[in-house]
C-alpha positions in Angstrom: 27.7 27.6 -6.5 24.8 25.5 -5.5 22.6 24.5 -7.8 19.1 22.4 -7.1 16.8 20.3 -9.3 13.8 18.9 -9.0 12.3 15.9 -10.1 9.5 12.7 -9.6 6.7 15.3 -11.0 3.8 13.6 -13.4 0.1 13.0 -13.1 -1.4 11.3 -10.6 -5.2 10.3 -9.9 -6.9 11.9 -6.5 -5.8 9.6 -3.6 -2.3 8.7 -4.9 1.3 9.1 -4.3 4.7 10.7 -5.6 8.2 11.1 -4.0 10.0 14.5 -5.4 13.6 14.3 -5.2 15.8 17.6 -5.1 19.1 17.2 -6.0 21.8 19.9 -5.0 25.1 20.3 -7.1 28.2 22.1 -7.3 29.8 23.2 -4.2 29.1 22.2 -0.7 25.4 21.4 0.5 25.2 23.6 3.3 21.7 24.8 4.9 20.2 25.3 8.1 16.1 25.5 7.0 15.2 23.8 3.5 12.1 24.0 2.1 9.3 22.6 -0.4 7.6 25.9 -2.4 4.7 25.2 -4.9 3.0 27.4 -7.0 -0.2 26.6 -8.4 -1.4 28.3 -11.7 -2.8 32.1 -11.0 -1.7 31.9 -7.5 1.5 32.9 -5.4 4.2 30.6 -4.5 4.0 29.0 -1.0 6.1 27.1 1.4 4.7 24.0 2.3 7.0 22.3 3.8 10.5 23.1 5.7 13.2 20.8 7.5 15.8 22.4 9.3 19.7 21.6 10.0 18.3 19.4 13.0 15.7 17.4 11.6 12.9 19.9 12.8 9.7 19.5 10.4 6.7 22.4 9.9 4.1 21.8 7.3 1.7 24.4 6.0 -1.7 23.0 7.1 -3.1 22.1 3.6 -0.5 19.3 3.7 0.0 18.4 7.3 -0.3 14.6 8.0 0.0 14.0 3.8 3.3 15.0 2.9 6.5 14.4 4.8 10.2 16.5 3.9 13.4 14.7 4.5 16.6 14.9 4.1 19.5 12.8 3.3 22.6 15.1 3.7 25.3 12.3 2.2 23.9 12.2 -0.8 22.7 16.4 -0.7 18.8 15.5 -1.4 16.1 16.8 -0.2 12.7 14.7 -0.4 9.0 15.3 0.0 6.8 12.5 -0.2 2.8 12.4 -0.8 0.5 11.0 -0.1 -4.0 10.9 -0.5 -3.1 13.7 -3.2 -5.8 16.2 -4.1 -6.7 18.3 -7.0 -5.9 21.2 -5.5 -2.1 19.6 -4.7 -1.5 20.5 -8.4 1.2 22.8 -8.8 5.1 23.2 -9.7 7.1 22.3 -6.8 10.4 23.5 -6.2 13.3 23.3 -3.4 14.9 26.2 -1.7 16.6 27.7 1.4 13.9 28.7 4.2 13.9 31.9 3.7 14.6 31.0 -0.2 17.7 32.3 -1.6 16.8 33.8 -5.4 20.0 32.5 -7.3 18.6 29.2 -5.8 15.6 28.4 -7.4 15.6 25.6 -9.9 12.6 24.8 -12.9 10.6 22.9 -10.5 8.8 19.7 -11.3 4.7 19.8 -12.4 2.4 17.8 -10.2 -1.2 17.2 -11.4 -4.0 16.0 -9.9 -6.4 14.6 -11.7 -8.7 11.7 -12.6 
């Protein structure tokens, strides 16, 4: 069974940068969509960012043109880089299937945003 982690959370000041890293494990890495969920305090969790099979990206528009997914199948990683980060990017991130898959999601890393 497939298991994913994520990592490269911390604190960052208004205007910076992080790369989180989602590591799968366990049996095969096989997806079609993947996405990057956060889920700010108080609020629900949303998809903000999905990369499918064929290298098709969508970004929820609060991130468009700041935060790029990837994916680097050899090594069964998913990425999301950001950049010019905001307050209101402060959340816990996670990696699931688009749609996610319950069994699937992992702790999730905490980004904060804040001077």
């Amino acid at each position: 069974q497939v298991q994913l982690v994520e990592s490269g959370g911390g604190l960052v000041q208004p205007g910076g940068s992080l790369r989180l890293s989602c590591a799968a494990s366990g049996s095969r890495f096989d997806f079609l969509v993947m996405g990057w969920y956060r889920q700010a305090p108080g609020k629900q969790r949303e998809l903000v960012a999905r990369i499918t099979i064929g290298d098709s990206t969508n970004y929820a528009d609060s991130v468009k043109g700041r935060f790029t997914i990837s994916v680097d199948s050899a090594k069964s990683r998913v990425y999301l880089q950001m950049n010019s980060l905001k307050p209101e990017d402060t959340a816990v991130y996670y990696c699931n299937h688009d749609p996610p898959r319950s069994e699937y999601w992992g702790p999730g890393t905490q980004v904060t945003v804040s001077s």
